[in-house]
C-alpha positions in Angstrom: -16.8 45.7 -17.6 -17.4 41.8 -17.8 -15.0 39.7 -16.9 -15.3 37.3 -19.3 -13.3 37.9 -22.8 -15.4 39.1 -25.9 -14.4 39.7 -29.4 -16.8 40.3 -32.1 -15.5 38.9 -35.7 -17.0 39.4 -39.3 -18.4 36.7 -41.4 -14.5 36.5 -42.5 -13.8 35.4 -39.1 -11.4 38.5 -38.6 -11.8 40.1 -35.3 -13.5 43.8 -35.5 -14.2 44.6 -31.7 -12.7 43.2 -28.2 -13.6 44.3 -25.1 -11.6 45.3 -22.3 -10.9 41.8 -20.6 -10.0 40.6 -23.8 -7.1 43.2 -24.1 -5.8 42.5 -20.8 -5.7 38.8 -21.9 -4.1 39.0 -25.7 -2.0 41.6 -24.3 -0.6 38.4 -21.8 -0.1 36.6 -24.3 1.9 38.4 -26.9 -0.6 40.4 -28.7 0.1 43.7 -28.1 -1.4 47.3 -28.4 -2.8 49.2 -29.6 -5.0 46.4 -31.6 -5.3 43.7 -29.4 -6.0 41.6 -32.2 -8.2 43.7 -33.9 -7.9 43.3 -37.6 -6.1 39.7 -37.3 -7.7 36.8 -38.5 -9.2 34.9 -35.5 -7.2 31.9 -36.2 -3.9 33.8 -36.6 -4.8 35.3 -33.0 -5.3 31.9 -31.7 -2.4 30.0 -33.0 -0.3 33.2 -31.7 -2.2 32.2 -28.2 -2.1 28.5 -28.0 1.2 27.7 -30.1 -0.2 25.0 -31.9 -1.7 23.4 -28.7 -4.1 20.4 -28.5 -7.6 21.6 -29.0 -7.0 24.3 -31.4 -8.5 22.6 -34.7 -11.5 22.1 -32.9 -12.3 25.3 -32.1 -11.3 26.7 -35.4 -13.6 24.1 -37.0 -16.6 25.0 -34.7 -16.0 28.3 -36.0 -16.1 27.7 -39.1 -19.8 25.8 -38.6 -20.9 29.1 -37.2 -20.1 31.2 -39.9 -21.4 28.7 -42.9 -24.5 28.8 -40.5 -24.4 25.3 -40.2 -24.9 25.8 -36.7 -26.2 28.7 -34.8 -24.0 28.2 -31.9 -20.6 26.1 -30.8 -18.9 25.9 -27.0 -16.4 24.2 -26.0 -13.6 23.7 -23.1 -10.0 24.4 -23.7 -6.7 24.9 -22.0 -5.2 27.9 -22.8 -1.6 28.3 -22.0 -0.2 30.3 -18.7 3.3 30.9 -17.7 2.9 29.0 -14.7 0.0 26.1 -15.7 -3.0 25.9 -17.9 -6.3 28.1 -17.8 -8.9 26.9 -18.8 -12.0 28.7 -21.0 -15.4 27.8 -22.0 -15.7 29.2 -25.3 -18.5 30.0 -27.1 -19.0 31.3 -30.4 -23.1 32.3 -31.3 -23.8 33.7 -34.5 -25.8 37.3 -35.0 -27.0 39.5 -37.6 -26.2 43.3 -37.7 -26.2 46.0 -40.1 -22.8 45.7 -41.2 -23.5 41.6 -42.0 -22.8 38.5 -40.5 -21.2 38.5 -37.1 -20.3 36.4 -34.7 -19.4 37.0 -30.5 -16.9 34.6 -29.1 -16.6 34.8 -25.1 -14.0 33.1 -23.4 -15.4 32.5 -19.9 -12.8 31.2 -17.3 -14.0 28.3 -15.6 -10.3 27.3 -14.1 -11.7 27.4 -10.9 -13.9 25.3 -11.8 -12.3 22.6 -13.9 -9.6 22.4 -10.5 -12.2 22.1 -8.1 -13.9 18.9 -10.4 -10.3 17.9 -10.1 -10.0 18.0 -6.6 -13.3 16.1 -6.4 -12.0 13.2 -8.5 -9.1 13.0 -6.4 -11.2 12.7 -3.0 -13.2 10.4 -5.1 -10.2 8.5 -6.0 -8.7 8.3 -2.0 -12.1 7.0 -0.8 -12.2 4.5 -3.3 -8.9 3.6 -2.2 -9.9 3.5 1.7 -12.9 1.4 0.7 -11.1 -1.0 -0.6 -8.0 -1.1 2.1 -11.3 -1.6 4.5 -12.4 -4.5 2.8 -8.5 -6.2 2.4 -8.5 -5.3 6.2 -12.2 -7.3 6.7 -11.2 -10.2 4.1 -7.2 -10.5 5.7 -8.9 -10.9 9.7 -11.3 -13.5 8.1 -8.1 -15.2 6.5 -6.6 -15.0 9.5 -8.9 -16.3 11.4 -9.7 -19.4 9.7 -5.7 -20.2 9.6 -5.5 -20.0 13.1 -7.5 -23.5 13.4 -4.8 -25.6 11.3 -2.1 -23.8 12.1 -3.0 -24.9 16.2 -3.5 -28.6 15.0 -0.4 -28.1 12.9 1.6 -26.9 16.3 0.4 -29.5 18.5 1.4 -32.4 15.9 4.8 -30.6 15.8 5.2 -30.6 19.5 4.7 -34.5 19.7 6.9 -35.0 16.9 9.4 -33.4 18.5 9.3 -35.3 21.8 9.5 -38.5 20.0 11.7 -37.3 17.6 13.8 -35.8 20.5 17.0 -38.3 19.8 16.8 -39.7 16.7 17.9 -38.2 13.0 14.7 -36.4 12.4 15.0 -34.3 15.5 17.3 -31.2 13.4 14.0 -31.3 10.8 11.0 -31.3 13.6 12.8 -28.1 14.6 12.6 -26.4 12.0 9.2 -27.2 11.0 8.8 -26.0 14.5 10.2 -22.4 14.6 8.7 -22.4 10.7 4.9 -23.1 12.5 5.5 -20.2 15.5 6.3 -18.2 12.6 3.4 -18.3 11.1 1.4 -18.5 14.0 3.0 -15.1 14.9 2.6 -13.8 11.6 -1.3 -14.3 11.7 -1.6 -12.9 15.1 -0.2 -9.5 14.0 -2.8 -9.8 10.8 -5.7 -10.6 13.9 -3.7 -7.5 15.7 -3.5 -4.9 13.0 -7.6 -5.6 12.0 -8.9 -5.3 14.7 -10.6 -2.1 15.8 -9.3 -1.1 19.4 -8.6 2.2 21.2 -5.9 3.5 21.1 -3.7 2.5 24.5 -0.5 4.1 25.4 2.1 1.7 27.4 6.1 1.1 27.4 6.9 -1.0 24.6 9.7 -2.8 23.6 11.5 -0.9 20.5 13.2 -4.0 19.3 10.5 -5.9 19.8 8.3 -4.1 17.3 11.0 -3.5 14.8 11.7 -7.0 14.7 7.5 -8.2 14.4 7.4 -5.5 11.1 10.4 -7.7 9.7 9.0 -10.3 9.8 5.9 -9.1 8.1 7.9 -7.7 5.5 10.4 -10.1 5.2 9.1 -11.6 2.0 8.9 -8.2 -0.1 12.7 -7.3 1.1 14.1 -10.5 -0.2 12.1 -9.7 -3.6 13.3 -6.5 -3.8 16.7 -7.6 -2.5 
């Protein structure tokens, strides 16, 4: 009745007794009845199981411990193959003595549920890590901000006087430009100030254009790098 998959095997490492679970489970993976496995070599069994998959030296090599009693005991997680994606088993192998000799119980518990749940943690783990540090860009782009809003001002109002003397002679095409190439930035640092700060949300008519046109801008640069 346990859930978990048992086979007992000999000091040969040939399996001699399953259990119930353990037939549903060879049986799902090509084994079939009325043996289960019974009689087959534990390593035939699990290279008809795994198909030569990563992981299966290891646990044939722990087995082997067992049996030359170099250990008492050996475990380890593995992925066992599924029609639609992986299971995975703690298996354990402890060595026993009974009448008829050595033996040893392997148990294939399924910790699947488990190994996708760690998973799922690591992934949370992985997106707050992530926010953290979009929160910090946000905190170190309004400081950046900030402090480019002083130069860029004095930078502005030089401009503007430039341009008024500048306003007939040959330098007057250039002062424009540096002109509309100031605003630009000016406007560009406002929407960094905009987008950091933390306000409630408001709801009012906008300007659809408008907006469209302030994201270009923003992303002007990574369009003309990505042509």
């Amino acid at each position: 009745a346990l859930p978990a998959h048992v086979a007992i095997l000999d000091a040969s490492g040939t399996i001699r007794a399953v259990n119930t679970s353990w037939e549903h489970y060879a049986e799902s993976h090509s084994v079939a009845a009325p043996s289960y496995g019974r009689g087959m070599p534990y390593a035939t069994f699990l290279s008809t199981v795994n198909g030569g998959m990563d992981g299966t030296q290891a646990i044939l090599d722990g087995l082997q411990d067992v049996l030359t009693q170099q250990r008492h005991s050996f475990s380890m997680e593995h992925a066992s193959p599924n029609s639609i994606e992986p299971c995975w088993f703690l298996i354990r192998m402890t060595r026993f003595d009974s009448p008829e000799g050595l033996r040893v119980v392997v148990v294939y518990e399924d910790i699947t549920d488990i190994k996708q749940a760690e998973a799922d943690i690591r992934r949370q783990q992985e997106m707050l890590f992530q926010n953290e540090k979009l929160a910090a860009m946000g905190t170190l782009l309004a400081s950046v901000a900030h402090e480019l809003n002083n130069p860029l001002a004095v930078v502005k109002m030089q401009v503007d006087l430039l341009a008024e003397e500048a306003m007939h002679s040959a330098l007057h095409e250039r002062v424009t430009e540096v002109h509309q190439a100031t605003e630009r930035c000016m406007r560009i640092v406002h929407n960094f100030l905009t987008l950091a700060r933390q306000n409630p949300p408001q709801h009012s008519s906008v300007q659809l254009n408008t907006i469209i046109e302030d994201a270009l801008e923003l992303l002007a640069h990574a369009f003309q790098l990505d042509r």
